[in-house]
C-alpha positions in Angstrom: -21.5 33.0 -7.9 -22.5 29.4 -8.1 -20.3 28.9 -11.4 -17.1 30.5 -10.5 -17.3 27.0 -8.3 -15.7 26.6 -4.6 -13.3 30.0 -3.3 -10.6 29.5 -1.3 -10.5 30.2 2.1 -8.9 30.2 5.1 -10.0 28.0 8.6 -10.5 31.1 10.3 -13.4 32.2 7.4 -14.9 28.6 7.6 -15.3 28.5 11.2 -16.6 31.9 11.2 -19.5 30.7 8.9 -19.7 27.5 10.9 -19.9 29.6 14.0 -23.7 31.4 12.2 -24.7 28.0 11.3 -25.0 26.7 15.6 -26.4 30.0 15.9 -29.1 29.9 14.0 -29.5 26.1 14.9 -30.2 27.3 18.7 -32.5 30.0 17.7 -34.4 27.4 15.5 -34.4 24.8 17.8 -34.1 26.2 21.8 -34.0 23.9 24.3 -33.5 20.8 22.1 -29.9 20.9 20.8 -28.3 17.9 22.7 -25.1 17.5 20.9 -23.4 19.3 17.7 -20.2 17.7 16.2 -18.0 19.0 13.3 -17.1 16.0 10.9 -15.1 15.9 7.8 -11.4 17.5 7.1 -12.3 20.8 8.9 -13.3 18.6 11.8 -10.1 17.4 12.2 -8.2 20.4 11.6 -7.1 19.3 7.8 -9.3 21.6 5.8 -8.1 23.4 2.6 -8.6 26.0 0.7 -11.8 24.5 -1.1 -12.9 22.4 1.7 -16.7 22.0 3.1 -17.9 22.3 5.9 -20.1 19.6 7.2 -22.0 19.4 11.0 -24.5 16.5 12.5 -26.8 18.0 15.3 -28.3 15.5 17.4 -31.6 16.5 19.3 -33.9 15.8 22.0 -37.1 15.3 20.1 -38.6 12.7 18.2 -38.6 11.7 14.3 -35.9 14.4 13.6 -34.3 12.8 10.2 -33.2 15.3 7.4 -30.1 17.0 6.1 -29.5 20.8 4.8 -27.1 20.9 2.4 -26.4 24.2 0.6 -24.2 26.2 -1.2 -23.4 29.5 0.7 -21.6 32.1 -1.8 -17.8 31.0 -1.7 -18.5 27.2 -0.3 -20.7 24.6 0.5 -22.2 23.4 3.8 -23.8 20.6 5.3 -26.1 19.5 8.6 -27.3 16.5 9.4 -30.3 16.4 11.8 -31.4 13.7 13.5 -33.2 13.0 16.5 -31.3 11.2 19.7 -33.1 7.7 19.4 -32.8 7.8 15.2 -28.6 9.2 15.6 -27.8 6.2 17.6 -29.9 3.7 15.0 -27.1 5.1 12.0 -24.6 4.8 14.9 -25.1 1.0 15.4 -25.6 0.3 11.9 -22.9 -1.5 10.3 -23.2 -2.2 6.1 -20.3 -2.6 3.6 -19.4 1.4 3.8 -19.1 1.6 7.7 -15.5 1.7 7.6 -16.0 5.1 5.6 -19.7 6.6 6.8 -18.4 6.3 10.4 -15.6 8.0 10.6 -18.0 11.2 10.7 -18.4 9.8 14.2 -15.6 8.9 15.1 -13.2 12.2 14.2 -16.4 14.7 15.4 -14.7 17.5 16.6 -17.5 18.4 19.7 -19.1 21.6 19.4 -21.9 21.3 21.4 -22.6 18.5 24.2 -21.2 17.2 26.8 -17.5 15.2 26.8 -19.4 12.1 27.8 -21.8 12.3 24.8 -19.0 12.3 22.3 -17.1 9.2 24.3 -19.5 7.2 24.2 -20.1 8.3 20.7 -17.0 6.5 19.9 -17.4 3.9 21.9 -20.6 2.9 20.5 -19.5 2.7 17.4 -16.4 0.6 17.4 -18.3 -1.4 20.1 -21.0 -3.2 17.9 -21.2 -6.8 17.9 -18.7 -8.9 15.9 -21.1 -11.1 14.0 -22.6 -7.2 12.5 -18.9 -6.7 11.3 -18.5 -10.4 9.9 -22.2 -10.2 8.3 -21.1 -6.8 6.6 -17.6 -8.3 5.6 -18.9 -11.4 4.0 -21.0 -9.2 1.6 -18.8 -7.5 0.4 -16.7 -10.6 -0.8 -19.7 -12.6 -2.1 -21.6 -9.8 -3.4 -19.1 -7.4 -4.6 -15.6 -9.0 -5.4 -16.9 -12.1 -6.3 -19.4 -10.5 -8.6 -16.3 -8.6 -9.6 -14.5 -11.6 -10.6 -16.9 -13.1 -12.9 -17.0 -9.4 -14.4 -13.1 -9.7 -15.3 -13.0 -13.3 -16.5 -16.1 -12.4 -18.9 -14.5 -9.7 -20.4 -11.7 -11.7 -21.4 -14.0 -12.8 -23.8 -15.3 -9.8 -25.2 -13.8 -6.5 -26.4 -14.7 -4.0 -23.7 -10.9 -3.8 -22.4 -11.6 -0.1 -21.5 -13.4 -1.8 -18.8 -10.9 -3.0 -16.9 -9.4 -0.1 -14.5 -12.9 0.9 -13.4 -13.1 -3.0 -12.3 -9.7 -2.9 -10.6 -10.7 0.6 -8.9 -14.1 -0.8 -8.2 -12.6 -4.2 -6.4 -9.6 -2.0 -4.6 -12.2 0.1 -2.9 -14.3 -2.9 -1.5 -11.3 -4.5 -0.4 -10.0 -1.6 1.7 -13.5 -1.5 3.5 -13.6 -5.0 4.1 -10.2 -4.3 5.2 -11.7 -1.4 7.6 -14.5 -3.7 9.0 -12.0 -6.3 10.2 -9.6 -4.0 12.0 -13.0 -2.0 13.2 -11.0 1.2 11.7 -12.5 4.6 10.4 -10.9 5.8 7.6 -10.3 9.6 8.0 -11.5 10.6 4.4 -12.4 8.6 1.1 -9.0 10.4 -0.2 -7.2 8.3 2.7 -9.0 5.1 2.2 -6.5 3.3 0.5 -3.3 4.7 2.3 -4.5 4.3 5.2 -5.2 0.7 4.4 -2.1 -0.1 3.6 -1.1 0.7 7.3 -3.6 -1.8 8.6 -2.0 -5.1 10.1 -3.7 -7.8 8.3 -4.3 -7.3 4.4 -4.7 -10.2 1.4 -2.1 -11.2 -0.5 -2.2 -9.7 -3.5 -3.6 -6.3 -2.1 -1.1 -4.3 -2.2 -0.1 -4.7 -5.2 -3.3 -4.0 -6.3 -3.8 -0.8 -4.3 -1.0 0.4 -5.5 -1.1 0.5 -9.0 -4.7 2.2 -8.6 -2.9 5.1 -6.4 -0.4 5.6 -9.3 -2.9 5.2 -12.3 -1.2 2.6 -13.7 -3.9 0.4 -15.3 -3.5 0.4 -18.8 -2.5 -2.7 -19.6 -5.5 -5.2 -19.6 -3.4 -8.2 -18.8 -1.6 -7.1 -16.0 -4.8 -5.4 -14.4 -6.0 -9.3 -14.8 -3.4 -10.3 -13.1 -3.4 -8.0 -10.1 -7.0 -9.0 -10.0 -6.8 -12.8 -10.4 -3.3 -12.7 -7.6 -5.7 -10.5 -5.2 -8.8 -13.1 -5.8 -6.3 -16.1 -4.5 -4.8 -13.7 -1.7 -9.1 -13.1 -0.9 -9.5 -16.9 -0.2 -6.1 -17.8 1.9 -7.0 -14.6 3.7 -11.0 -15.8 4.7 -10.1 -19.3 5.7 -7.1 -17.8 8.2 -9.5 -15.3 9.5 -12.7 -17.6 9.9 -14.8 -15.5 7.8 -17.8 -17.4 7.5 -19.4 -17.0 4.0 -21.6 -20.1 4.5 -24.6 -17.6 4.3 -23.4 -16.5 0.6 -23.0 -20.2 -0.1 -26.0 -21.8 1.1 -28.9 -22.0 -1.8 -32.4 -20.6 -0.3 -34.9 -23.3 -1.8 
């Protein structure tokens, strides 16, 4: 069955299999189950045909920490288990990605819990403190599209062009979840992150240009990738400075 790959179905069939998952989840764990919420496109009632399904269960024990992930005939499911004081550790914990791992939180459709669990859910997670977001947000520019940068002008001097659109992917994806951290938004899916960017206030000059030609595909031409990426770089800068992003961490020598 496994390599006739993902079967379409219908919501109705998914939630039907989703509904035996919480089942057996109380039977396994009676007592303990303090919250179960349904991330991911079926989650917010955008599934199709050859969509997961994907859960996190949050209970009242201690050292809970594992997922299940498994293939179940026509799809594939996932649960995420994690005890209370270890779920609200991932909650508050805010790295490069945030703008992406969180929305899991964020969208949870509740099916299991209490209405105040899951508002506070959210509120904890767009609540943490700013200096986490500008800490995150300054990696990402010294340590990814800076790194990025040198990456481009190198191969300028070589003759690995082929290089070039996975660099220009590579630096349109950071951007966007630098772009997330700043405006403390959850992209929906990774298949949204970089429309959805585009609808965020604030954004480098430079950016959309670049995000755009990655949506279309349209990276063939090593010296116009170059320039997306060297008009984006300058649009990076003038966008830091008028934000107050403060990268003297990244520019500080440690000895």
């Amino acid at each position: 069955m496994i390599w006739q790959g993902p079967q379409s179905q219908t919501t109705a069939q998914r939630m039907a299999m989703v509904d035996r998952i919480i089942a057996h989840i109380h039977r396994q764990y009676p007592q303990q189950v303090t919250a179960i919420g349904l991330y991911g496109s079926l989650g917010q009632g955008k599934d199709l045909p050859f969509s997961d399904i994907e859960l996190f269960c949050v209970l009242n024990n201690a050292d809970t920490n594992f997922d299940n992930e498994w293939i179940y005939g026509v799809g594939k499911a996932e649960v995420n288990f994690r005890s209370q004081d270890i779920f609200y550790q991932e909650v508050a914990t805010i790295e490069e990605d945030w703008a992406l791992t969180h929305g899991c939180y964020v969208y949870a459709k509740p099916l299991h819990g209490t209405e105040a669990f899951f508002t506070d859910l959210k509120q904890r997670v767009l609540s943490a403190p700013n200096a986490a977001f500008q800490r995150a947000l300054s990696q990402i520019i010294a340590h990814e599209l800076y790194e990025n940068m040198g990456k481009v002008r190198n191969l300028q001097h070589g003759d690995t062009l082929y290089d070039f659109p996975r660099l220009a992917l590579h630096c349109a994806e950071y951007a966007a979840l630098m772009l997330g951290l700043w405006h403390r938004h959850c992209y929906t899916s990774r298949a949204r992150l970089f429309p959805e960017s585009l609808s965020l206030a604030s954004r480098p000059g430079g950016y959309d240009a670049l995000c755009s030609e990655v949506m279309t595909g349209n990276l063939r031409d090593p010296m116009f990738i170059i320039y997306l990426l060297e008009n984006f770089w300058d649009g990076i800068g003038s966008w830091a400075v008028a934000h107050n992003i403060d990268m003297t961490a990244h520019t500080t020598a440690p000895f």
